[in-house]
Each structure stands twice: as C-alpha cells, then as structure tokens.
mmCIF file as Biopython writes it, N, C-alpha, C and O atoms, coordinates in Angstrom:
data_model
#
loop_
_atom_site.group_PDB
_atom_site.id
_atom_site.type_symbol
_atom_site.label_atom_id
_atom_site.label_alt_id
_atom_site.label_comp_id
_atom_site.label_asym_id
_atom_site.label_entity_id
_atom_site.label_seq_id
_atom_site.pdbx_PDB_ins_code
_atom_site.Cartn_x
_atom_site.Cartn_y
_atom_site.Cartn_z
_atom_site.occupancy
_atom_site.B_iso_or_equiv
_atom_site.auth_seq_id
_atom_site.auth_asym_id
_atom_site.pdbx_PDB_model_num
ATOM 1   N N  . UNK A ? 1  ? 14.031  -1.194  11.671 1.0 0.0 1  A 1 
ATOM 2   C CA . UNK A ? 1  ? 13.467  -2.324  12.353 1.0 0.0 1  A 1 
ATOM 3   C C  . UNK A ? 1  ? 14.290  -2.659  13.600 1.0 0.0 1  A 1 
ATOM 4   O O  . UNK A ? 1  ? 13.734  -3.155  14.579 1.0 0.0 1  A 1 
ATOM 5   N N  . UNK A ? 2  ? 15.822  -2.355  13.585 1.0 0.0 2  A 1 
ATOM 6   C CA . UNK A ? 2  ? 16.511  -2.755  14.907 1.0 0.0 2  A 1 
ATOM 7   C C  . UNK A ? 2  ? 15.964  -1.932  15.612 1.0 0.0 2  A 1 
ATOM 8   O O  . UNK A ? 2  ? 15.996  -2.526  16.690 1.0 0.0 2  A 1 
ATOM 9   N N  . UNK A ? 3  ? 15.318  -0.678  15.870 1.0 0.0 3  A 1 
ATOM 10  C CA . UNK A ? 3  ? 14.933  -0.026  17.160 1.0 0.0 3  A 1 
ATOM 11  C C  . UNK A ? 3  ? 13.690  -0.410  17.619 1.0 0.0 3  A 1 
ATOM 12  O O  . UNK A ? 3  ? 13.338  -0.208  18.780 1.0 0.0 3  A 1 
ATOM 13  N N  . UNK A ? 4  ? 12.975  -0.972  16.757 1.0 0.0 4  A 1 
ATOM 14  C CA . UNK A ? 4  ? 11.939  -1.384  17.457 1.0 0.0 4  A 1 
ATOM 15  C C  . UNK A ? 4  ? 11.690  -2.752  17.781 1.0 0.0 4  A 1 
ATOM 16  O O  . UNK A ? 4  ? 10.989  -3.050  18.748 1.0 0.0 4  A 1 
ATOM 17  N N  . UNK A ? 5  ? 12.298  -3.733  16.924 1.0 0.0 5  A 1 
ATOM 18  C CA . UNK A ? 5  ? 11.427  -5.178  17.367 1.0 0.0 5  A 1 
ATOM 19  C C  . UNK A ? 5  ? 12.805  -6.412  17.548 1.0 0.0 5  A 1 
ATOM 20  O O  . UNK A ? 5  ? 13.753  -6.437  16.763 1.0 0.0 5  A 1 
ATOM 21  N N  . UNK A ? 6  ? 12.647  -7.443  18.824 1.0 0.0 6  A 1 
ATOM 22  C CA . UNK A ? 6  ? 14.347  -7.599  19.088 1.0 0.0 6  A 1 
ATOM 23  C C  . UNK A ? 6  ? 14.596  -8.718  17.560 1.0 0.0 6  A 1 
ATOM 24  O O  . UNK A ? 6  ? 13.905  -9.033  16.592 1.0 0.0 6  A 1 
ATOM 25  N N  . UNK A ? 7  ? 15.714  -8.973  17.960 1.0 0.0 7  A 1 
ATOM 26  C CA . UNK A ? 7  ? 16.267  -10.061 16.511 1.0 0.0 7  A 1 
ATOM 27  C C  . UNK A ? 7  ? 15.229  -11.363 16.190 1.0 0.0 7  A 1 
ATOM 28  O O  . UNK A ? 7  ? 15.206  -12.126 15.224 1.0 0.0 7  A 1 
ATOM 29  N N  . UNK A ? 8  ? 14.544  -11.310 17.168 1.0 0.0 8  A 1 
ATOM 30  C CA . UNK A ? 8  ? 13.782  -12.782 17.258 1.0 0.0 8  A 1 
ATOM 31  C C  . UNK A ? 8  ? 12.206  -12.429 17.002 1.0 0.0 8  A 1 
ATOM 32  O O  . UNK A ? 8  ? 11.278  -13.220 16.835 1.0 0.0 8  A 1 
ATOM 33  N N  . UNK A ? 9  ? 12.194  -11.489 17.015 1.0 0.0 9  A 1 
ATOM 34  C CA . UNK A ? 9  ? 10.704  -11.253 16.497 1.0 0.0 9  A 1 
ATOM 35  C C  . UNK A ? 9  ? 10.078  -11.789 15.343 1.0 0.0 9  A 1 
ATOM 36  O O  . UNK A ? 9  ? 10.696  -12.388 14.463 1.0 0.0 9  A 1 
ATOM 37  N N  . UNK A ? 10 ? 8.692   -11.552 15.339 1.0 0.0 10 A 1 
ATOM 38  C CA . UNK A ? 10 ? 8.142   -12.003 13.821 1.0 0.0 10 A 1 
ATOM 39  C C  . UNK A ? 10 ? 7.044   -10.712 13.730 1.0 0.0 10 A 1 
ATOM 40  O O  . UNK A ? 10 ? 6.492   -10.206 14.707 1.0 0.0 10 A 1 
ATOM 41  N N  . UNK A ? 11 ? 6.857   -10.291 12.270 1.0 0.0 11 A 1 
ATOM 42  C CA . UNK A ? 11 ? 6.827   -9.135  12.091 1.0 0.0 11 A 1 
ATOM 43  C C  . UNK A ? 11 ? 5.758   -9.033  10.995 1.0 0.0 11 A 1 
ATOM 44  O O  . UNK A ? 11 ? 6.119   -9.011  9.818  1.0 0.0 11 A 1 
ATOM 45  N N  . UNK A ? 12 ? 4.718   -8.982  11.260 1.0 0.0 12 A 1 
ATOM 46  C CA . UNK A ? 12 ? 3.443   -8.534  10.004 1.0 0.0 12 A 1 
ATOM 47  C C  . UNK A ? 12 ? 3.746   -7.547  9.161  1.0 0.0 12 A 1 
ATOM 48  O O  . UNK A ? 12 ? 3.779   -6.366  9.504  1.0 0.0 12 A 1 
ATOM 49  N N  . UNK A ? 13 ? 4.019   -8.025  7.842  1.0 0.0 13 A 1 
ATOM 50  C CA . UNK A ? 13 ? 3.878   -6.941  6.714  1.0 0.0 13 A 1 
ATOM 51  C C  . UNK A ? 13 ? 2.854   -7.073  5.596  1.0 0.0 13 A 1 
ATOM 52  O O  . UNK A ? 13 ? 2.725   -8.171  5.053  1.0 0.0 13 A 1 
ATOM 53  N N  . UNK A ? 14 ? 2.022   -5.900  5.163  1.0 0.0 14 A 1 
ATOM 54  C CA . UNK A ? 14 ? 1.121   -6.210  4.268  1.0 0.0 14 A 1 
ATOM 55  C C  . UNK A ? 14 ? 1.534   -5.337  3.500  1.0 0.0 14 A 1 
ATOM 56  O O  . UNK A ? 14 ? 1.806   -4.162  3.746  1.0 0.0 14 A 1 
ATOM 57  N N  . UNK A ? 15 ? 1.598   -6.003  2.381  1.0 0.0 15 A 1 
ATOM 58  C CA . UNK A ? 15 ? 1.623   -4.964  0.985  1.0 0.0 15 A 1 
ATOM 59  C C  . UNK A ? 15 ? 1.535   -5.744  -0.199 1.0 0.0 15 A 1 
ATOM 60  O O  . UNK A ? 15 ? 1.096   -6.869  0.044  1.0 0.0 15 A 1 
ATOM 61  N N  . UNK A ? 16 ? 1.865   -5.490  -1.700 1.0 0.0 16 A 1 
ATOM 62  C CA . UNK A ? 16 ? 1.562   -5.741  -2.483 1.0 0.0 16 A 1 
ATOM 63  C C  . UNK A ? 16 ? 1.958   -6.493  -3.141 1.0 0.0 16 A 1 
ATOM 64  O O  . UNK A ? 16 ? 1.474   -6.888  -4.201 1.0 0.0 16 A 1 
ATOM 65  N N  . UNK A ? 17 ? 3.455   -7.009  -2.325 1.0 0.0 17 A 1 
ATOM 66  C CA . UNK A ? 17 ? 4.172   -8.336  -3.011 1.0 0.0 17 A 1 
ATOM 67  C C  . UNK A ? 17 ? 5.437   -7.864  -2.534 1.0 0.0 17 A 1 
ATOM 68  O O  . UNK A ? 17 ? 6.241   -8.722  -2.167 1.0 0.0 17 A 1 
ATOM 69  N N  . UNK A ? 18 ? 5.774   -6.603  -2.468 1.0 0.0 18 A 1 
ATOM 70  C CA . UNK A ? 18 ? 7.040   -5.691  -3.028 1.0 0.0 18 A 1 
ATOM 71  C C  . UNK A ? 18 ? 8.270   -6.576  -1.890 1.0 0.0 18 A 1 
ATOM 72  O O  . UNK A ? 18 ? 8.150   -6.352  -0.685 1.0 0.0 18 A 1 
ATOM 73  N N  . UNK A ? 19 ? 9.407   -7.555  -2.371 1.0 0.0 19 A 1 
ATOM 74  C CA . UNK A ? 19 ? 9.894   -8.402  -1.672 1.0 0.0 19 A 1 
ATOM 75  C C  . UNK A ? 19 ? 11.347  -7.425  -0.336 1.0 0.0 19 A 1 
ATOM 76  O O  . UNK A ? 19 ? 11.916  -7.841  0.673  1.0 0.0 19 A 1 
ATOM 77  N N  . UNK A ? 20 ? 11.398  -6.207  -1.007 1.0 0.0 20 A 1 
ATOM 78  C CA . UNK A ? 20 ? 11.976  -5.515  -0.058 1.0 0.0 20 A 1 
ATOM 79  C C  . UNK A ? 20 ? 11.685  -5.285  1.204  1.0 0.0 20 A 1 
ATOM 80  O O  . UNK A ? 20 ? 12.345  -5.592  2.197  1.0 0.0 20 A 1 
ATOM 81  N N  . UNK A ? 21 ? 10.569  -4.676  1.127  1.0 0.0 21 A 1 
ATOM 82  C CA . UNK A ? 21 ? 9.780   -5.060  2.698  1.0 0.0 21 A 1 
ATOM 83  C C  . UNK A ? 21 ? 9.578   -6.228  3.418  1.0 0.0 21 A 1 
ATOM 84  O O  . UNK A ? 21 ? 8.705   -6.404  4.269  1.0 0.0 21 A 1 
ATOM 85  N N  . UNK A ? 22 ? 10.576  -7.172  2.975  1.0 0.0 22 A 1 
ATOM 86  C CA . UNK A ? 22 ? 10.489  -8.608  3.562  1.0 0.0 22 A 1 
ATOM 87  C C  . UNK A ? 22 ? 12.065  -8.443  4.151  1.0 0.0 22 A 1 
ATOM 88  O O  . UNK A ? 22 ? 12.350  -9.450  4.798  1.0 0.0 22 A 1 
ATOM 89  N N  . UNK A ? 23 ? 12.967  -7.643  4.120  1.0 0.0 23 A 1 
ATOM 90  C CA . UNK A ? 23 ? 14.104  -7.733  4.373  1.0 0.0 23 A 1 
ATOM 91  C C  . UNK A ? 23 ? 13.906  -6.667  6.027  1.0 0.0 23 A 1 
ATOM 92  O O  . UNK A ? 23 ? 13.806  -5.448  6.162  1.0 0.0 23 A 1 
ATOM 93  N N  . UNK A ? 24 ? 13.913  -7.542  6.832  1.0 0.0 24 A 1 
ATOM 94  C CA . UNK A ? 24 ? 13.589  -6.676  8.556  1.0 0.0 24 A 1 
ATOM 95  C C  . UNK A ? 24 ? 14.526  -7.150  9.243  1.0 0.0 24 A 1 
ATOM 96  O O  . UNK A ? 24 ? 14.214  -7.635  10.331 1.0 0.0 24 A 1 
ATOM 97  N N  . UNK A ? 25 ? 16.207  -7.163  8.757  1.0 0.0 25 A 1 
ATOM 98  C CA . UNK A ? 25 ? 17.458  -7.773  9.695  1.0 0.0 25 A 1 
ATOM 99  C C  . UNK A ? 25 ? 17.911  -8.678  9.890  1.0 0.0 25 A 1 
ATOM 100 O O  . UNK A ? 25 ? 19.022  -8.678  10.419 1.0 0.0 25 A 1 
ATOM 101 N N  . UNK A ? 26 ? 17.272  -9.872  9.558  1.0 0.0 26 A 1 
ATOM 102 C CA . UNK A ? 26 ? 16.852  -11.267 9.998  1.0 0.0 26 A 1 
ATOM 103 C C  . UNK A ? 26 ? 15.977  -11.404 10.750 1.0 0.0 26 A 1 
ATOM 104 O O  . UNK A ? 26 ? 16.122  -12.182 11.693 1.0 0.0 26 A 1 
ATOM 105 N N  . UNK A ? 27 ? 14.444  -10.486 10.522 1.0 0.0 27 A 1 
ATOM 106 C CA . UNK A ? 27 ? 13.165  -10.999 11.672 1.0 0.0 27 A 1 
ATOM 107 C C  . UNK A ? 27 ? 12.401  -11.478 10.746 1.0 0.0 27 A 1 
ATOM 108 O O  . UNK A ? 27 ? 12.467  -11.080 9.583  1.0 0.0 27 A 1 
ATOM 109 N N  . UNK A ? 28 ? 11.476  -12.512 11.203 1.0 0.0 28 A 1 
ATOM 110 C CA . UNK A ? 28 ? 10.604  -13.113 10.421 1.0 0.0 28 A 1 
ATOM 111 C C  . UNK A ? 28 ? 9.295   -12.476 9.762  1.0 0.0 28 A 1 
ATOM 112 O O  . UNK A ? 28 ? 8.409   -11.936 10.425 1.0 0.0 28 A 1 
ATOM 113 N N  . UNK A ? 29 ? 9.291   -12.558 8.895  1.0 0.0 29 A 1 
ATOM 114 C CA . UNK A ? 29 ? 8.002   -11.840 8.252  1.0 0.0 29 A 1 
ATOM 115 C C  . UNK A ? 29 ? 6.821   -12.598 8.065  1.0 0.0 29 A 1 
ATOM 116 O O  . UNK A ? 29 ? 6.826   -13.656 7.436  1.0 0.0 29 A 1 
ATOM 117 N N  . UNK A ? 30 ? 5.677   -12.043 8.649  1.0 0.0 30 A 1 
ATOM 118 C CA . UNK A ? 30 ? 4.010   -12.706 8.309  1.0 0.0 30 A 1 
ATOM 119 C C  . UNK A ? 30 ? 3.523   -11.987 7.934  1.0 0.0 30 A 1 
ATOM 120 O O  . UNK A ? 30 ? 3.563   -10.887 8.485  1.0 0.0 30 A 1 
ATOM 121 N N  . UNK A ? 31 ? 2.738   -12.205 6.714  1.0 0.0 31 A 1 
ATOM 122 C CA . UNK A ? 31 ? 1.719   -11.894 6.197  1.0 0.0 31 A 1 
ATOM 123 C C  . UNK A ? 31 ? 1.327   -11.445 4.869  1.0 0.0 31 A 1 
ATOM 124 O O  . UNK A ? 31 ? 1.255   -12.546 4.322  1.0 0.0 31 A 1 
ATOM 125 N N  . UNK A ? 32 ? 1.034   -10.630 3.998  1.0 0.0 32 A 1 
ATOM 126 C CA . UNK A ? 32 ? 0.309   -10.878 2.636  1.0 0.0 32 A 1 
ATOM 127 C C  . UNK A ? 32 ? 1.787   -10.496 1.355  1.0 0.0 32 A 1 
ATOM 128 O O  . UNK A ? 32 ? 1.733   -10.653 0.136  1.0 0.0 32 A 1 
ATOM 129 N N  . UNK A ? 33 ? 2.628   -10.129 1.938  1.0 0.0 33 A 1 
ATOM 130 C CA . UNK A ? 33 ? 3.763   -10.002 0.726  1.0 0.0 33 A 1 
ATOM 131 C C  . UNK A ? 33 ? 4.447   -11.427 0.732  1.0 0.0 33 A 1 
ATOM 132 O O  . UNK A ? 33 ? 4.927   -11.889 -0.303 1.0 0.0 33 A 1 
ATOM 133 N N  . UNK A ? 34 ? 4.476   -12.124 1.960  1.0 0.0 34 A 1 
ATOM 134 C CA . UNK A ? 34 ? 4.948   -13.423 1.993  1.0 0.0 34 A 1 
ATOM 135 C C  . UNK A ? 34 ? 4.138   -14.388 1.324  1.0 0.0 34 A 1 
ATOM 136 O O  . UNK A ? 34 ? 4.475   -15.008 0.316  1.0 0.0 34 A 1 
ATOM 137 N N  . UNK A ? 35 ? 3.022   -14.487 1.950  1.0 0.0 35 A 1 
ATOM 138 C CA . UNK A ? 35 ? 1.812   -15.298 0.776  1.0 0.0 35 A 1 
ATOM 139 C C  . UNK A ? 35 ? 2.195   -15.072 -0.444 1.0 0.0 35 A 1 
ATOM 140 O O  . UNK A ? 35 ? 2.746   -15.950 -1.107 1.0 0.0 35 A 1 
ATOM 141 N N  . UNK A ? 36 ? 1.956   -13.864 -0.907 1.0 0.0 36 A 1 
ATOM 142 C CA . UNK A ? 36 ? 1.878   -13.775 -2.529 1.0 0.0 36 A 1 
ATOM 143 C C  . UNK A ? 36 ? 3.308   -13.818 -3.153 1.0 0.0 36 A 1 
ATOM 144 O O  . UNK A ? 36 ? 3.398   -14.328 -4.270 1.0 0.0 36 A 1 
ATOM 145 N N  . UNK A ? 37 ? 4.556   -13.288 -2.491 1.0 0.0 37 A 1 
ATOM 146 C CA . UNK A ? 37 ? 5.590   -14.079 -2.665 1.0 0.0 37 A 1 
ATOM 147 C C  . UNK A ? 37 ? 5.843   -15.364 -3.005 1.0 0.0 37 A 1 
ATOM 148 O O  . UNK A ? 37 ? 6.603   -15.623 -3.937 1.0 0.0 37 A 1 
ATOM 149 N N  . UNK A ? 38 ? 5.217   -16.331 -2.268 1.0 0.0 38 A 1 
ATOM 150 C CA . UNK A ? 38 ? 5.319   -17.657 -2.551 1.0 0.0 38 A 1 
ATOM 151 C C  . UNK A ? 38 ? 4.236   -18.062 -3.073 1.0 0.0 38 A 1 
ATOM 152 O O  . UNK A ? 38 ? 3.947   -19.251 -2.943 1.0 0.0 38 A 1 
ATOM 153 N N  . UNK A ? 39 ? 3.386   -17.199 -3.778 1.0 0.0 39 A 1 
ATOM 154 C CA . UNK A ? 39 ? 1.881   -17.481 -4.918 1.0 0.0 39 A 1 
ATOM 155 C C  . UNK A ? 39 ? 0.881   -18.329 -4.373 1.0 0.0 39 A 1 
ATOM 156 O O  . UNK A ? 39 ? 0.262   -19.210 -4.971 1.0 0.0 39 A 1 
ATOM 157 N N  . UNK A ? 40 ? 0.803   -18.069 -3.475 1.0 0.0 40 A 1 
ATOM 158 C CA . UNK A ? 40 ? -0.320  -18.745 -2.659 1.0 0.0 40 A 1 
ATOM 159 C C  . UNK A ? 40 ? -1.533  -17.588 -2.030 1.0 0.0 40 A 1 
ATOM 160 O O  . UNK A ? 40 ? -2.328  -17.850 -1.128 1.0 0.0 40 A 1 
ATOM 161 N N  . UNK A ? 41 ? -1.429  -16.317 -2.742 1.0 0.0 41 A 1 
ATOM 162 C CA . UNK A ? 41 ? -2.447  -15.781 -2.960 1.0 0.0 41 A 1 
ATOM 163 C C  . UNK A ? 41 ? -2.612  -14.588 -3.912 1.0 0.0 41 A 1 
ATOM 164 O O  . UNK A ? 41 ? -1.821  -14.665 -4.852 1.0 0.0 41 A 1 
ATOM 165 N N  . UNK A ? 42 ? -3.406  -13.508 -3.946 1.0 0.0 42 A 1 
ATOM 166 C CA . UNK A ? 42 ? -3.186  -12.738 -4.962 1.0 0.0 42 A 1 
ATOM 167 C C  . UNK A ? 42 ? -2.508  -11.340 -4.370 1.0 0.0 42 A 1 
ATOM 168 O O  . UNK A ? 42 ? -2.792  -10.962 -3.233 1.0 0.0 42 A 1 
ATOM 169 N N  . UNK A ? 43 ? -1.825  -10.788 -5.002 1.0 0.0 43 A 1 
ATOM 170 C CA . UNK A ? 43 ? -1.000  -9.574  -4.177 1.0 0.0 43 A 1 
ATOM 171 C C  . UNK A ? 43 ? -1.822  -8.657  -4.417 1.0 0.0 43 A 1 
ATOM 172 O O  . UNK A ? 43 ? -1.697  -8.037  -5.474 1.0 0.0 43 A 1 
ATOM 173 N N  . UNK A ? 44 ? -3.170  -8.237  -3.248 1.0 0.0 44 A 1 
ATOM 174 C CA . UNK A ? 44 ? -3.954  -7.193  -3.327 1.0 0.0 44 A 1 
ATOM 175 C C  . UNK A ? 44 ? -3.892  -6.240  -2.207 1.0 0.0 44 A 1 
ATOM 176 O O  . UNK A ? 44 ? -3.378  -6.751  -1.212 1.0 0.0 44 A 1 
ATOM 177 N N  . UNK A ? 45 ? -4.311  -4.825  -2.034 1.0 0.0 45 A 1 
ATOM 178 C CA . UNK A ? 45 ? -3.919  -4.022  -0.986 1.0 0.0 45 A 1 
ATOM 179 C C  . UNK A ? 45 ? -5.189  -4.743  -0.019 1.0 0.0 45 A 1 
ATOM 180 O O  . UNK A ? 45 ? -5.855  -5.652  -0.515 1.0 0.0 45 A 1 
ATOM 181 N N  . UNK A ? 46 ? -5.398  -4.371  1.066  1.0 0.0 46 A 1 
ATOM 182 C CA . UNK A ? 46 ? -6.606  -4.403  1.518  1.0 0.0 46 A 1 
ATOM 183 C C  . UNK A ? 46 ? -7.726  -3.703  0.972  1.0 0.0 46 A 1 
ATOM 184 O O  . UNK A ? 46 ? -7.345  -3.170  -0.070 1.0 0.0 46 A 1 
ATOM 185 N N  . UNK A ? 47 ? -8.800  -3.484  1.166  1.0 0.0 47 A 1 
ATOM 186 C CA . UNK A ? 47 ? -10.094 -2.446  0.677  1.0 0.0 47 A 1 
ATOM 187 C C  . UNK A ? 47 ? -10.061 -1.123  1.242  1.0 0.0 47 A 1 
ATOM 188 O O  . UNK A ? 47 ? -10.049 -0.021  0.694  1.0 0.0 47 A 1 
ATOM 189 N N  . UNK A ? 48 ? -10.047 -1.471  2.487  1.0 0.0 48 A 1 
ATOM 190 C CA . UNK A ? 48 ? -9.984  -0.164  3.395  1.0 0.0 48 A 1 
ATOM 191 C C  . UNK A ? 48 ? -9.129  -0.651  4.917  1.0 0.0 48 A 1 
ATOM 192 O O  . UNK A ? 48 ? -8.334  -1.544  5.211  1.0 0.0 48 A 1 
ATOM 193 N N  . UNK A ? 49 ? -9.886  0.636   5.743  1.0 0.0 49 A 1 
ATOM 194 C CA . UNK A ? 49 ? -8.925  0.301   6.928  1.0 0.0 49 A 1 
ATOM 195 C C  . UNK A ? 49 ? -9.248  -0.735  7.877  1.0 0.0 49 A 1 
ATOM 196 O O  . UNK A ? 49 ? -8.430  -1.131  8.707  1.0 0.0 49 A 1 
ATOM 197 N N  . UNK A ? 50 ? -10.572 -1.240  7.763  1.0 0.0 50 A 1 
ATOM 198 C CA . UNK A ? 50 ? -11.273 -2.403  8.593  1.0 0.0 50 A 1 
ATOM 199 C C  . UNK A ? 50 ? -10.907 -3.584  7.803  1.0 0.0 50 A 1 
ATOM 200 O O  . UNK A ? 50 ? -10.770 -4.626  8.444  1.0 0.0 50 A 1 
ATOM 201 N N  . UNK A ? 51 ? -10.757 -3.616  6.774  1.0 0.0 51 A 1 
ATOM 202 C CA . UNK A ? 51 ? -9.740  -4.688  5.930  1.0 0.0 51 A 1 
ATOM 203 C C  . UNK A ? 51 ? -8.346  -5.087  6.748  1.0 0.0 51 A 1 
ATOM 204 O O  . UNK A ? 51 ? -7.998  -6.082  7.384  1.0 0.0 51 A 1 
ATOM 205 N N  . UNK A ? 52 ? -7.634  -3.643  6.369  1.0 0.0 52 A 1 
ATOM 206 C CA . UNK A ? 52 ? -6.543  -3.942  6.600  1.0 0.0 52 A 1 
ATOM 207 C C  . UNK A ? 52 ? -6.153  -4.510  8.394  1.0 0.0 52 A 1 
ATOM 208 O O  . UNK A ? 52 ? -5.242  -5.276  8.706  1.0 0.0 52 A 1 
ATOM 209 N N  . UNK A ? 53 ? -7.093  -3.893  9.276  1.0 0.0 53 A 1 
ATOM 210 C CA . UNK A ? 53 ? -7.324  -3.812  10.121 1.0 0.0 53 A 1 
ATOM 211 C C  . UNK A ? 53 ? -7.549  -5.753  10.586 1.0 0.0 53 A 1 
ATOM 212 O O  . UNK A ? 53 ? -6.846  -6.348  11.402 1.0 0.0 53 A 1 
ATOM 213 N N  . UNK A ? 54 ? -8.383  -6.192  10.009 1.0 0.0 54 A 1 
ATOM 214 C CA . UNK A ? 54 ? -8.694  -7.986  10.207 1.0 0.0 54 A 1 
ATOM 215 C C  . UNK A ? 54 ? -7.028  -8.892  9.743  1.0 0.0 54 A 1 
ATOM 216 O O  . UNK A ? 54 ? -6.435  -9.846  10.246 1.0 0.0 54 A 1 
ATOM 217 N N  . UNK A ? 55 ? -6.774  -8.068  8.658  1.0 0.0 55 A 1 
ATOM 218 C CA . UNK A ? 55 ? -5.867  -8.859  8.027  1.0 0.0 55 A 1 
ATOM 219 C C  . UNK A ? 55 ? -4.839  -9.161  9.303  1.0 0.0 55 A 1 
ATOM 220 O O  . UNK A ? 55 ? -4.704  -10.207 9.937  1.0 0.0 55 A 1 
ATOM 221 N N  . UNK A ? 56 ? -4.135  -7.829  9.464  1.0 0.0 56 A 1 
ATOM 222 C CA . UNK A ? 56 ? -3.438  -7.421  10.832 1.0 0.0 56 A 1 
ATOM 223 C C  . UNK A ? 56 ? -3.677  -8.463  11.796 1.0 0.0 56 A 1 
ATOM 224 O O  . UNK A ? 56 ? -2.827  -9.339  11.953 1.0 0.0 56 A 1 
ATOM 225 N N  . UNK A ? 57 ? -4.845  -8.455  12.518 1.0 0.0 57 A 1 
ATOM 226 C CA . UNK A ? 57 ? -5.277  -9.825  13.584 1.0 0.0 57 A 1 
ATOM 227 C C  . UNK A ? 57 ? -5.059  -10.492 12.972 1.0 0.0 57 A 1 
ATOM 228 O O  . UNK A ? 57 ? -3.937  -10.854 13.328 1.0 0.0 57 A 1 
ATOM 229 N N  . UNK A ? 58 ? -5.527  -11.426 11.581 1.0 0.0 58 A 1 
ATOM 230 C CA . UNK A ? 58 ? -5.523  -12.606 11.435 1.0 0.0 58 A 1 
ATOM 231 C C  . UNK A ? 58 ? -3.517  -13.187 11.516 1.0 0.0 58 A 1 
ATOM 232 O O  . UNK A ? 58 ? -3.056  -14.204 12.035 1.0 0.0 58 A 1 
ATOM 233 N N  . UNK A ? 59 ? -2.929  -12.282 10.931 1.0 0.0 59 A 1 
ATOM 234 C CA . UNK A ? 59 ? -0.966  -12.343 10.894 1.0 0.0 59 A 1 
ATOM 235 C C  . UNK A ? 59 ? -0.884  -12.175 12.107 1.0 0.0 59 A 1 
ATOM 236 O O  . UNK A ? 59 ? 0.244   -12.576 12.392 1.0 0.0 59 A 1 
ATOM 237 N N  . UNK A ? 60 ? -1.684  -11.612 13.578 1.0 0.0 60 A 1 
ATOM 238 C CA . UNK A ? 60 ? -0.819  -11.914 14.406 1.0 0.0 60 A 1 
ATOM 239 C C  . UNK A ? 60 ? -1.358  -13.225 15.647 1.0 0.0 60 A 1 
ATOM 240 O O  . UNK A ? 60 ? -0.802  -13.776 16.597 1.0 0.0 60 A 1 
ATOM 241 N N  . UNK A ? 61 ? -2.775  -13.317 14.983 1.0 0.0 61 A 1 
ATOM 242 C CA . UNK A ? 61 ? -3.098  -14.603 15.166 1.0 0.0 61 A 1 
ATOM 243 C C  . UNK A ? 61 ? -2.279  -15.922 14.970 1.0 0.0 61 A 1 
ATOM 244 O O  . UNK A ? 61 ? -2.338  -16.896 15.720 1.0 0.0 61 A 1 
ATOM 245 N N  . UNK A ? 62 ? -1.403  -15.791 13.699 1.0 0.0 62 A 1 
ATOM 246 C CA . UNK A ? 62 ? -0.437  -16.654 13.434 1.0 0.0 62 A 1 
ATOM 247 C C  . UNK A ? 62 ? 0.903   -16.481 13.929 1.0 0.0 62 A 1 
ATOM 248 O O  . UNK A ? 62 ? 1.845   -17.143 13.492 1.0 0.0 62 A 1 
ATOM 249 N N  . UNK A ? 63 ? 1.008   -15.670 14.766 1.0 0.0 63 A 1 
ATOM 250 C CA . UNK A ? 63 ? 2.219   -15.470 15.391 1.0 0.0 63 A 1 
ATOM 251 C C  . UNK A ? 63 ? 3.153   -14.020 15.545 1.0 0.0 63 A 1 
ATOM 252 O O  . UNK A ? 63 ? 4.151   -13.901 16.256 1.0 0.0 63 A 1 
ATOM 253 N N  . UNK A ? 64 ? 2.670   -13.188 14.861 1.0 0.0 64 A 1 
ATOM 254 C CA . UNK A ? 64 ? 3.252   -11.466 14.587 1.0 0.0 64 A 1 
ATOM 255 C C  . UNK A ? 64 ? 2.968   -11.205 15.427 1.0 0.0 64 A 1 
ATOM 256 O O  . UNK A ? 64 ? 1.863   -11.516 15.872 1.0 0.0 64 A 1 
ATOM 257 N N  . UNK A ? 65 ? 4.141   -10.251 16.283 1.0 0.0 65 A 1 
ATOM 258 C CA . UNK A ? 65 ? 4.121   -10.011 17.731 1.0 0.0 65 A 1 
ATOM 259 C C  . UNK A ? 65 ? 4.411   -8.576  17.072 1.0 0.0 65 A 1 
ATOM 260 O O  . UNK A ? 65 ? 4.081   -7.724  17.896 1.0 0.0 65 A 1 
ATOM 261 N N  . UNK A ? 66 ? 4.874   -8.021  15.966 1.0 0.0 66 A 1 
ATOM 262 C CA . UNK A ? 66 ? 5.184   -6.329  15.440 1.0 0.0 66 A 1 
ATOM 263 C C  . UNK A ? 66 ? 4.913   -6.354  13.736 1.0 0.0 66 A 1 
ATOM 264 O O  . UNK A ? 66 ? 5.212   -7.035  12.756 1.0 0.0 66 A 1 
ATOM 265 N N  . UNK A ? 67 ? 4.059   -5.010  14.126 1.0 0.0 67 A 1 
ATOM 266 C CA . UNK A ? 67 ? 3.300   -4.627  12.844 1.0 0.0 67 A 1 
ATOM 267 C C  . UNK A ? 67 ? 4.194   -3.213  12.691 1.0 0.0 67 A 1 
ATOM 268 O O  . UNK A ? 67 ? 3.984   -2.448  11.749 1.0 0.0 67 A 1 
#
C-alpha cells in the first residue's frame, strides 16, 4: 500500500469481513469489510462484477480516492 496511495489516503476495500485487509499503514479504509466489521451489514462478496463494480462507486462516493 506505501507504493501506491500517500499516508493520507482513504482506501476502498471489499471483502468478506477478513479484518487484515483493513490494516493499509495507517490509511483509512471504506467499504464492505468495515461495515460488516462493525455489524452494520452482512459480510457478503458481491454477485458479480457489475456488483462489485456499483459497490466500488458507491465507497468512493463516500470518499475512497484508492481501490
């Protein structure tokens, strides 16, 4: 993650809960492992790639500048 996104970034991750992928250096993480981390939704993959694809916009709608 340090080569690509600077210390201050915020950073879309989707996956299945798995809280490791929440660890990006100290950059902020958005999106569906954080939700369901904090149980405010259900930890599901997307359906497909136009799924995953909306989800993506909607996390950087909220601020994710790196996917």
């Amino acid at each position: 993650m340090r080569e690509v996104a600077p210390p201050d970034a915020t950073v879309a991750v989707i996956s299945k809960g798995d809280g490791d992928l929440l660890q990006l250096d100290g950059r902020r993480a958005r999106g569906t492992s954080r939700r369901a981390l904090m149980g405010n939704t259900p930890a599901t993959h997307p359906a497909d790639s136009d799924a995953c694809i909306a989800e993506l916009e909607r996390i950087r709608a909220i601020g994710a500048e790196y996917s």
